[in-house]
N, C-alpha and C positions, 0 to 999 in steps of 0.2 A: 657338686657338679657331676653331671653324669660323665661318667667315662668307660673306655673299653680298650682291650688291647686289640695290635692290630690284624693282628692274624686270629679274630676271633669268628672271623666269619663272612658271610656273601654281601652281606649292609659296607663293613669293610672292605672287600676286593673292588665294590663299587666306586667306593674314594682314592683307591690305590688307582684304577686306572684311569682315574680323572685326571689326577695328577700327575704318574708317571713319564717320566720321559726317558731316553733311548742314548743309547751311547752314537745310535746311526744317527738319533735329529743333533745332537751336538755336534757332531763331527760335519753335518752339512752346513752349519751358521756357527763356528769356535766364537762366536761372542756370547753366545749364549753362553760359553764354560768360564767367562765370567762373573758370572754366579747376580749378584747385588750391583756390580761393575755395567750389566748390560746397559746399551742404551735405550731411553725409552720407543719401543717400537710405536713408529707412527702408523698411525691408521682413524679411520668416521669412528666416532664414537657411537656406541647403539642408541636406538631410538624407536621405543615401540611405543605407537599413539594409547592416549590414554581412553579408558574407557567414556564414551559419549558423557559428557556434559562436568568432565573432570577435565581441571588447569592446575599448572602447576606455580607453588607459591613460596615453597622455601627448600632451600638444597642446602644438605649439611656436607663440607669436606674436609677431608683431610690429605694430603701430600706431605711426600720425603720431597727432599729440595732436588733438584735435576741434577743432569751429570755436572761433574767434578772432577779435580783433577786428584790422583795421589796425593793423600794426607797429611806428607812431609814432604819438603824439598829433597829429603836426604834419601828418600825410598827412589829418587831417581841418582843423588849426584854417587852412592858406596857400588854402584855400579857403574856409572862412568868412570869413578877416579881406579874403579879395580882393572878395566878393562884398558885404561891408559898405564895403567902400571904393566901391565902385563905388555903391552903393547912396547913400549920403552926396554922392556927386557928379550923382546923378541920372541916372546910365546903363543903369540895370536895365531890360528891359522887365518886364510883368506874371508873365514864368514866369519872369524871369532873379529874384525877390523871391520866389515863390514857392521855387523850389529854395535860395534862403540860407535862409528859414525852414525847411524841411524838413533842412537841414544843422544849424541851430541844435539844432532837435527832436533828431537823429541825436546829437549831442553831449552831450546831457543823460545816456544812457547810459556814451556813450564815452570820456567824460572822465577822463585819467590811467589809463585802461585798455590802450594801445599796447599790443597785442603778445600779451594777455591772455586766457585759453581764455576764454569767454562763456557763460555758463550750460547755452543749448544744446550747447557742445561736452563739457559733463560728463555731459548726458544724454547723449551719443550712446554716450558711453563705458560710463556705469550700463548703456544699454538692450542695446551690446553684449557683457558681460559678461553680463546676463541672459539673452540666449541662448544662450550658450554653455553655460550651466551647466544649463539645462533640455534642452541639447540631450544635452550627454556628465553627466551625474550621476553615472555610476560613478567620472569622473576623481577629482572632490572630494568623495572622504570624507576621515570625519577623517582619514585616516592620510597626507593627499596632501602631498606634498612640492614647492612652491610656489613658485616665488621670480618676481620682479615688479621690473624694471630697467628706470631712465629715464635720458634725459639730464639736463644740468644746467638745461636751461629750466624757467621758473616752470610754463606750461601741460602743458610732457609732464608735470610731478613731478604736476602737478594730475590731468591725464587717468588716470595711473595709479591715483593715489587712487582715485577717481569708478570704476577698474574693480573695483580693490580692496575697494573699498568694497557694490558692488553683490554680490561672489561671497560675503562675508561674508554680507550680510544673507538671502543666500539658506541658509547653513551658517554660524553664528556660531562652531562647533565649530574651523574652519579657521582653519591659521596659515599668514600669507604672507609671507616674507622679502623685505622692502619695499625698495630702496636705489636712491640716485639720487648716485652721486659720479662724480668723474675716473675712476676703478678701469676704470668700464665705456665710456668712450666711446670706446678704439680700436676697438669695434665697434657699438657703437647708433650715432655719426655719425663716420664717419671719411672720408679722402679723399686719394688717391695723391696723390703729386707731379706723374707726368703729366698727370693732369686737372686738377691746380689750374694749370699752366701754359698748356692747353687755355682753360680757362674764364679765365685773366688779362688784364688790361686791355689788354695788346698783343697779344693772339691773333689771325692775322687773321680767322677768323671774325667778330670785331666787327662789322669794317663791312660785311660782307655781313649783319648782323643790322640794322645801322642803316639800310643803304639800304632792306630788305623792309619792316621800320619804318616808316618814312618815306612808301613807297609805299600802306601799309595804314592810315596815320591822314590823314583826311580830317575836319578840325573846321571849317570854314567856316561849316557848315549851321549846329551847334550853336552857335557864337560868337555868329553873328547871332541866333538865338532869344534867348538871353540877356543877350546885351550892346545898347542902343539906342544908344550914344555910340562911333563907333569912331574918333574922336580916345581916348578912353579904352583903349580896345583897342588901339590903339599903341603910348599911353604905358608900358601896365602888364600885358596879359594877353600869353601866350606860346602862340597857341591848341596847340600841340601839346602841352605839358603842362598845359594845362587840360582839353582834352581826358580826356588817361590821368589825370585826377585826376577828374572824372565816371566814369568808366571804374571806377576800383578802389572808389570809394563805392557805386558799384552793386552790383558784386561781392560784396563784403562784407555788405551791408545784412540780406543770405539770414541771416548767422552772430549778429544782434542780435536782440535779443527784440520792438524797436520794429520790425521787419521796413518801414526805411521808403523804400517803393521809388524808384527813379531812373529804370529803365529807359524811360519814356516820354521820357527824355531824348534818350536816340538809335535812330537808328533800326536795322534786325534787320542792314541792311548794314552801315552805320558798326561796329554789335557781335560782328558776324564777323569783320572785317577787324581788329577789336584783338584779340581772342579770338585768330586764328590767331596774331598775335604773341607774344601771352603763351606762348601751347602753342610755339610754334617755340621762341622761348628757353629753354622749360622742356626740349624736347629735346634741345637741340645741347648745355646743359652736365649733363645728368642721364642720358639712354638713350642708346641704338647709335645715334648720327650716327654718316654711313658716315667724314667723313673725321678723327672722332675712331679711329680704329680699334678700338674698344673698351677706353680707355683707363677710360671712365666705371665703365663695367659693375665693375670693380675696384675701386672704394670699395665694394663691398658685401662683396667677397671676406672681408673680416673675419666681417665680421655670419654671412653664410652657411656658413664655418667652424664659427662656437659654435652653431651651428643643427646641423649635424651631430654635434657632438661631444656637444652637450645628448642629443641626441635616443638615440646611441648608448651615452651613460652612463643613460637612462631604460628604454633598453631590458634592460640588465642588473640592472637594479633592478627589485625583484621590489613595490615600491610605486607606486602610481599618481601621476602629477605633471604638471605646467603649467610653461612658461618663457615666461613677459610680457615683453614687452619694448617698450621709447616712446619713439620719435624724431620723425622730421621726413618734409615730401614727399621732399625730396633723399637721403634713405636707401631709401624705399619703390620709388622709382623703378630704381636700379638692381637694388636687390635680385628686382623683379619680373623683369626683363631677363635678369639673369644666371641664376637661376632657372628661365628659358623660359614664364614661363606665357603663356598664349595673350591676342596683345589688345598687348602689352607689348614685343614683340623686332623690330619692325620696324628695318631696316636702309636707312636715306633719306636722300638726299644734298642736296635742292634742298628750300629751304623753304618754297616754295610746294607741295609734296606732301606737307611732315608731318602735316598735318590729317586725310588720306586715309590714314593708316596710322597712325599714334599719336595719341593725344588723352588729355590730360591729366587731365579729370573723370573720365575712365572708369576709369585708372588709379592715382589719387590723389586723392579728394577729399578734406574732412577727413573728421576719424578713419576713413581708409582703415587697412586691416590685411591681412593673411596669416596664415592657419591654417593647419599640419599636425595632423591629428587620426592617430592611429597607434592603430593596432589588434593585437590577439594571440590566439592561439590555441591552448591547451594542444596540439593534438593535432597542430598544424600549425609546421613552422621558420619559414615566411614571415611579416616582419612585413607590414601594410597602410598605408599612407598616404592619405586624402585631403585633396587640397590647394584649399582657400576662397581666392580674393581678393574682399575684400569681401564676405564672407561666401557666396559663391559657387561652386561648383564650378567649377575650372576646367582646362582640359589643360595637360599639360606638355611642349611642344614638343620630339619626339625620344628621347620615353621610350615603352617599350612601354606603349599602351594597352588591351589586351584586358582586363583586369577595371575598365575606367575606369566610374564615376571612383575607382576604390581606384589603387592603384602599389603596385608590392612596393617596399620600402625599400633594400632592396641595387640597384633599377633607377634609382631616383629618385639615392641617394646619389652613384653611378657617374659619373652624367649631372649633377651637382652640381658632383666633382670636376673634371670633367673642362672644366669651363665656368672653373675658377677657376686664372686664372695663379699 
């Protein structure tokens, strides 16, 4: 696999500022500084007409399942039950009561939900599903040949429903072979050996993650706002995971219906500096960290396979068809990467630079996805491709781009294989 570092050069600064984002765009939208937590931003999906006398006949996707609530019940209740203890003992100031009751309120949703798509993350699914269907219409007539593949989680089986559901109600005519078993996850989420030993508890990357960690959570300010008793604060609070436990209720709060906000809790610096942590680990075990050598990128190698194979047995079928598929950010991520789409392949060694080339909202938020839309042409051999992240046109690093944003399919596939050890 070709690779390069990142600071090798003007090919490089070009990716860095594709991707880069700013501590002032965070601080004007703090949801964005939850990192994989954002919600999906709605908006039209692109749509550039296809060249004269090309229709489109099969769309390959993939999606992480929509928002969701925190993963445990107990990532909300070790903070409710701290803040009623404290509360009982008399050490709240007037906001440190006011945030237990807005945690209390938070919970009245969240309850026994851990982990849970959230109503909003079924709309995001219905709404994108809706435009796909109004976008390509000739895909799903009746006669389209459909099939719709999840992992074993409750939320992706859900998310798929919610898309399922939505292409239906737009053509009830349509049959879609629905399945969520073992069958399918060497390729909806799978993950080499090397990377799992990369990302293992003794990897030394750790403490290089823990020290930049360490450096970037600064809870003092917050403690004292909340806490009046710091005999109490001794005894029982651990500011730095109390801290990332404001930190991830914020995050979240975007993916409930009660939308009930935290972020006047800390301030736009304290929420950069955890922000870049979250995004730093989300890189070093999911994208091209330089000194993973792209070890990551290879858990997609599956997925990206039955993308080609899908797409090549669609193409000899003379019926129009759709291949869905519903996993996770940690599937989306490499797949993006190996893939090359732009935004996604930076290659960064120091973690105080991942921020400035990779960023995690931009390339995975919930129900993030990937389209190939493929087009045909009686009169033409070339097939078309154009490739959406998040519903978006976008390049594909190292593929001839002169009819962008289409791709011939034999340039795309080529440049696929050749990415995939």
């Amino acid at each position: 696999m070709k690779r390069f570092l990142f600071a090798a050069g003007l090919a490089v600064c070009t990716l860095w500022v594709s991707a880069q984002t700013t501590p002032a765009e965070m601080a004007s939208d703090p949801n964005k500084t939850g990192g994989v937590y954002f919600a999906y931003p709605s908006a039209a999906a692109d749509k550039t007409e296809a060249p004269k006398g090309y229709k489109p006949f099969h769309i390959s996707h993939y999606g992480r399942h929509g928002s969701r609530y925190l993963i445990s019940d107990n990532d909300y209740a070790w903070m409710a039950n701290l803040m009623h203890k404290a509360d009982s003992a008399g050490a709240l100031t007037l906001l440190g009561v006011d945030f237990m009751n807005r945690i209390d309120s938070l919970m009245i949703e969240t309850k026994g939900r851990g982990g849970d798509l959230s109503p909003l993350g079924r709309r995001q699914h219905h709404d994108i599903s809706s435009r796909m269907y109004n976008n390509y219409p000739e895909v799903f007539n009746k006669d389209a040949r459909i099939t719709a593949r999840s992992t074993l989680v409750p939320r992706c089986i859900l998310s798929m429903a919610s898309f399922c559901e939505s292409l239906k109600e737009k053509n009830p005519s349509l049959y879609i072979d629905m399945e969520s078993s073992q069958r399918y996850m060497p390729y909806l989420c799978h993950s080499v050996p090397e990377s799992d030993k990369f990302n293992g508890r003794d990897g030394w990357w750790q403490e290089q993650y823990r020290k930049f960690e360490e450096a970037n959570t600064k809870p003092d300010r917050l403690v004292k706002s909340l806490f009046s008793d710091s005999e109490f604060v001794d005894r029982y609070v651990n500011p730095h995971d109390f801290m990332w436990g404001v930190y991830w209720l914020a995050s979240d709060a975007q993916n409930t219906e009660g939308k009930i906000d935290f972020y006047d809790l800390l301030t736009s610096y304290e929420l950069f500096g955890l922000w870049q942590c979250f995004n730093a680990r989300f890189y070093a075990q999911h994208a091209d960290y330089a000194p993973a050598n792209g070890v990551h990128l290879q858990n997609a190698a599956n997925l990206l396979n039955n993308i080609i194979d899908t797409a090549d047995s669609a193409i000899a079928d003379k019926n129009t068809s759709a291949a869905l598929r519903f996993g996770h950010d940690g599937n989306v991520v490499p797949l993006t990467s190996l893939m090359g789409l732009e935004g996604c392949t930076a290659v960064i060694d120091r973690p105080e630079d991942f921020y400035k080339g990779w960023c995690d909202w931009k390339v995975t938020p919930m129900a993030a996805n990937i389209q190939l839309i493929f087009y045909r042409n009686p009169k033409n051999p070339d097939i078309l491709v154009r490739v959406l992240h998040n519903e978006k046109e976008t390049h594909v690093e190292g593929v001839d781009a002169t009819l962008w944003p289409f791709y011939k399919w034999e340039d795309l596939k080529a440049h696929f294989k050749s990415r995939i050890k």
